[in-house]
C-alpha positions, -999 to +999 in steps of 0.1 A: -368+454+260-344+452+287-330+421+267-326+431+234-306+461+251-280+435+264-276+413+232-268+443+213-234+451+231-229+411+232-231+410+195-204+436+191-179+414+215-185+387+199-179+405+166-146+419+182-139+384+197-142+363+159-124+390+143-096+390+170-098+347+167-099+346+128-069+377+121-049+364+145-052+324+134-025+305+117-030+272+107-003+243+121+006+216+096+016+212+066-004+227+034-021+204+010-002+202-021-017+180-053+002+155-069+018+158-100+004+136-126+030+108-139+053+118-164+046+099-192+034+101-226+018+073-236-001+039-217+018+012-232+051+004-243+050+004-279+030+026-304-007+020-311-021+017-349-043+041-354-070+019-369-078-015-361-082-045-377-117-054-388-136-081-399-163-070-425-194-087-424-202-096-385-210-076-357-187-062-339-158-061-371-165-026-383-135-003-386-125+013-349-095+045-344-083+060-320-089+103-317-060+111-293-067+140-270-104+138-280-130+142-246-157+114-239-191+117-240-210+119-209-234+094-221-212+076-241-227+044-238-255+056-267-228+051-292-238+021-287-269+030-309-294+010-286-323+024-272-328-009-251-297-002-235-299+035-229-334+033-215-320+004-196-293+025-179-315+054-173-338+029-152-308+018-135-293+052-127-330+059-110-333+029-091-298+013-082-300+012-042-259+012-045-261+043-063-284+056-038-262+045-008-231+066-025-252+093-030-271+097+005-235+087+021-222+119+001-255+140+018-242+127+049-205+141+042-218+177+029-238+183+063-209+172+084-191+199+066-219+222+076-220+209+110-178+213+116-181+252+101-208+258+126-191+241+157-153+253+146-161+288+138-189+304+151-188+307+192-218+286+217-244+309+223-271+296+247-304+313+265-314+300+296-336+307+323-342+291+360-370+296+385-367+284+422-387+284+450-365+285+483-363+278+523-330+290+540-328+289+578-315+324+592-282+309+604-267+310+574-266+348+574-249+342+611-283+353+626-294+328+652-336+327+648-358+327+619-358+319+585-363+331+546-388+315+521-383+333+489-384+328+450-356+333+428-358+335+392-327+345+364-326+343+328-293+348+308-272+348+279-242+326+278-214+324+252-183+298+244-160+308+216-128+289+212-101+310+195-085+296+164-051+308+169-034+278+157-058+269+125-068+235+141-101+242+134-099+255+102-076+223+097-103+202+108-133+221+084-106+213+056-102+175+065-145+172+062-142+191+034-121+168+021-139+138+034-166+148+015-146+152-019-143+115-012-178+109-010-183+127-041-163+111-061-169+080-050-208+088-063-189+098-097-171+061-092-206+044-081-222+062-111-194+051-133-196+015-120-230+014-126-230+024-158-202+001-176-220-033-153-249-027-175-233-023-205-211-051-203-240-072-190-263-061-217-235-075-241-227-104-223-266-115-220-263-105-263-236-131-268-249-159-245-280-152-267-261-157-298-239-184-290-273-202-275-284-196-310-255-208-327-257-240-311-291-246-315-287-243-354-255-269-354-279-291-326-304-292-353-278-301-382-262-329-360-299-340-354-305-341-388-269-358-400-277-385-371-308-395-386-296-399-416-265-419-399-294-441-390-313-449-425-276-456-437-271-479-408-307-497-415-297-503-453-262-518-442-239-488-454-228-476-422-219-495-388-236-488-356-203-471-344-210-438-368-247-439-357-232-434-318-205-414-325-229-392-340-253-393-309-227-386-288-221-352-305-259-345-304-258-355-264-228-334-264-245-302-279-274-303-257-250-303-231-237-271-244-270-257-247-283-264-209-256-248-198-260-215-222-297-216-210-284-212-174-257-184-179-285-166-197-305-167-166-281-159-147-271-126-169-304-112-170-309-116-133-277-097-125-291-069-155-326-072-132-305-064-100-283-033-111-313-021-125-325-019-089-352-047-096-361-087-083-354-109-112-387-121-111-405-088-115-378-067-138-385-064-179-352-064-189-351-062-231-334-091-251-302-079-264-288-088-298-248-083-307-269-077-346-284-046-332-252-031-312-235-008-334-198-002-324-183+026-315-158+040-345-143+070-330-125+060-295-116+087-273-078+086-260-073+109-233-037+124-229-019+106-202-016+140-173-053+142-179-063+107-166-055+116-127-082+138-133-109+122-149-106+092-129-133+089-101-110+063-077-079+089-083-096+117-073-111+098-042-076+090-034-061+125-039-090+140-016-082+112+010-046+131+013-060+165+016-082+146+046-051+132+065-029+160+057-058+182+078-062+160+104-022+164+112-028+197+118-055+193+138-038+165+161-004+196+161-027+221+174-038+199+197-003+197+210-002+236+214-019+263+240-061+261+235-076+297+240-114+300+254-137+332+259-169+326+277-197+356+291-226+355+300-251+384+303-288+382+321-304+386+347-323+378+384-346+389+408-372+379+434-401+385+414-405+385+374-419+419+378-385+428+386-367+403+366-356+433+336-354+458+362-323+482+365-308+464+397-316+423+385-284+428+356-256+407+357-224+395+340-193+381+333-168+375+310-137+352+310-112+342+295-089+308+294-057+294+280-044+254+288-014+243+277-012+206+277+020+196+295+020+156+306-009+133+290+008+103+293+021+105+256-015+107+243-011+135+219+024+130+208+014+092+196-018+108+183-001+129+160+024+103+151-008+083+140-019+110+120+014+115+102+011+076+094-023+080+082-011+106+059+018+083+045-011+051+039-031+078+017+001+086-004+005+051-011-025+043-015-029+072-043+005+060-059-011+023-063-044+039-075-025+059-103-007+028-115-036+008-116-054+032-137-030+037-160-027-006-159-068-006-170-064+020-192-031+001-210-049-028-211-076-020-224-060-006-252-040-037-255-071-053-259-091-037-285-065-043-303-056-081-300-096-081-294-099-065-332-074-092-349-089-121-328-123-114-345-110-110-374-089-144-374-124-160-354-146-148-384-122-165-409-118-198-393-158-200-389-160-194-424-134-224-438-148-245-409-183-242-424-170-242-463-145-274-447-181-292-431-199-287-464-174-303-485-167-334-460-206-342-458-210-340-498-184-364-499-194-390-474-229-386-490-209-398-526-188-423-503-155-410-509-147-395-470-151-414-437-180-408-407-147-399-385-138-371-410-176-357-408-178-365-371-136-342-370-152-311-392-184-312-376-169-303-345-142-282-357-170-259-373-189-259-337-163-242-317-151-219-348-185-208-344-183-204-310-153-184-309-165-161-334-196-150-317-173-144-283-148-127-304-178-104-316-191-095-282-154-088-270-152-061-290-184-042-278-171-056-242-133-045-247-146-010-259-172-003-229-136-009-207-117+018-228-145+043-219-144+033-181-107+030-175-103+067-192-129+075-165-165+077-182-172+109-188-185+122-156-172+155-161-195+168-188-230+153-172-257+178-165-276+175-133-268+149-102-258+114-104-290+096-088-321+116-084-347+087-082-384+093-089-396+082-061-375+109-037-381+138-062-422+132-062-414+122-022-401+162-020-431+175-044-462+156-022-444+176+013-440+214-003-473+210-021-489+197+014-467+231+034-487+256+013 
């Protein structure tokens, strides 16, 4: 009873005290003001065609435009058309422990936000309580026999509230508020990351796939040309020289083929791993460039958008808004600190009499300290913090111009991309009509084994180029989507919410109840 009666008039100082310390705040420093996007109306220096070249007839060659100022999906990799892929990704965005780093590194940010509002803005307010058993000898009292034994028990109240006056600690709630705009977007940049690996790792493994293919059916030709090589050279048509030659391209091929073998291994064990899986345990699907459909309709953001959809550029913006806080924390530091403490309890000789009318006490106080000499400390702590302000700007200013870079060449390179294929597809198709023609006439005897032996390899790395043409298009299109900054924007619900954590949080309420 007797305490509740003395935290109700505490409450209303300290109400008096925050309202005092929050009206009377201004905040040192200079105010956070966002960048202006570039000015600029277009990514690269001369004028895009609005449709690109194709190449009918293969994958990857159908007809691709561009829809200026159109917005990108937030799942934009299904336009893709696979549900390998996007079940792929969706395993990925559950199970991806750097995804999970970003986003428990973002947790981590929020609650330091949480933790600064409650230490910067809210006053100390502690209950204690002491009981002591005592001997004093009577001399102490200037009495010259005898002495006390006596108990002594107290209990109070105590409260620390540092006034804001200067706004350094609103300026340092702003810089972990900023801090943790960082960590969010750097979740979006993780998730966006994530996201393009996969699909340009689910392509890559499709055209190591195909090309693996490829050479396999011009292994088996060669294979096929050399034994006939040999009944020639057994009848006396031919010389032993064409019958090597030919091996040598055979031995050449299989060459060709261990090491496709091997870079397919390789891709699908980096799929297995940003998948969050071992290699030797993960199910990744078998991609084919056949069943990837391309994207026809490619989103073009308008340039002063692109600072805003990029997940690195806003990182780097909110990294500004950090430092410029934390030089107005480092100026307040520089000017008077103001402190308010009370206390209110109280103590007696007995607990029977510890809430009695004659055991209250307290005190209030209050403090000001003006730094004047700390060996330069705070002066070259605030230069420091002007500094790190300057890095940030820079550091946003070369962020900006490489986005806009990716996103120029990118564009750059769906469209040389588009008339490479299209040049690729043709030269595989006169290599192969070239190679047909060449081994009907050495059959009649009217070319030579070196012609055959030219074409023959001529058509193999026509074909080659062709299928790396194809898969640069799906590649070269999955980097338009991430340089322009993924989508992010329009995705419902949180970047990484694994299974595992969410059935984790269902198991402990269910087991509260």
């Amino acid at each position: 009873m007797f305490l509740s009666k003395l935290v109700s008039p505490l409450r209303l100082n300290l109400l008096l005290l925050i309202c005092t310390g929050v009206l009377s705040a201004c905040a040192v420093g200079p105010d956070f003001k966002q960048p202006d996007p570039p000015k600029t109306s277009g990514y690269t220096d001369r004028p895009l065609p609005q449709k690109l070249t194709t190449a009918p007839g293969v994958p990857g060659g159908t007809t691709q435009e561009f829809a200026e100022g159109a917005d990108i999906e937030a799942e934009w990799w299904q336009l893709y058309q696979s549900p390998e892929l996007d079940a792929l990704i969706k395993k990925a965005l559950q199970q991806s422990p750097n995804l999970g780093a970003a986003d428990a590194a973002l947790r981590a940010a929020q609650e330091n936000v949480n933790a600064q509002i409650g230490g910067q803005y809210f006053p100390a307010v502690g209950l204690g309580g002491a009981a002591t058993r005592q001997l004093q000898p009577s001399a102490i009292y200037g009495l010259p026999y005898g002495s006390d034994t006596y108990n002594l028990l107290n209990t109070s109240v105590n409260v620390t509230y540092k006034l804001d006056v200067f706004g350094g600690a609103r300026r340092a709630v702003e810089g972990a508020r900023a801090k943790a705009e960082v960590a969010q977007f750097q979740l979006e940049g993780a998730y966006l990351s994530l996201t393009a690996n996969v699909v340009t790792g689910a392509v890559k493994e499709a055209s190591l796939r195909a090309q693996m293919q490829a050479t396999e059916e011009i292994l088996k030709a060669q294979i096929n040309f050399a034994e006939m090589t040999e009944k020639q050279l057994n009848i006396g048509t031919v010389n032993k020289v064409d019958l090597t030659s030919q091996l040598t391209l055979v031995a050449s091929s299989q060459v060709d083929l261990f090491n496709y073998e091997r870079n397919l291994a390789f891709a699908r064990n980096q799929l297995a791993v940003l998948v969050g899986e071992l290699p030797s345990n993960a199910n990744i699907s078998k991609f084919d460039l056949s069943n990837l459909h391309l994207p026809e309709k490619l989103p073009l953001s308008v340039p002063s958008s692109l600072v805003r959809q990029r997940p690195d550029v806003r990182a780097a913006e909110a990294m500004i808004k950090s430092t410029n806080a934390l030089v107005g924390v480092a100026t307040a530091n520089l000017l008077p600190q103001f402190n308010i403490t009370g206390a209110i309890g109280s103590a007696a000789l007995s607990s029977a009499n510890l809430f009695g009318p004659n055991a209250a006490l307290w005190s209030i106080a209050g403090g000001i300290f003006q730094p004047l000499f700390q060996g330069g400390q705070l002066l070259a702590q605030r230069r420091g913090a002007i500094a790190n302000y300057e890095q940030a700007v820079y550091q946003y200013q070369a962020t900006v111009l490489k986005a806009f870079q990716e996103v120029a060449d990118a564009l750059r390179a769906l469209e040389t991309g588009a008339q490479a294929l299209k040049a690729a597809s043709d030269a595989e198709r006169y290599a192969y009509e070239t190679l047909d023609l060449v081994e009907q006439q050495y059959k009649l005897g009217t070319a030579s084994y070196l012609a055959v032996l030219y074409y023959q390899n001529q058509y193999q790395q026509a074909k080659v180029k062709s299928v790396a043409a194809q898969a640069t298009r799906f590649s070269d299109t999955a980097a338009l989507f991430t340089a322009l900054g993924g989508g992010w924007w329009n995705r419902e619900g949180p970047a990484f919410k694994p299974k595992d954590i969410a059935n984790k949080d269902q198991n402990e309420t269910s087991g509260k109840n």
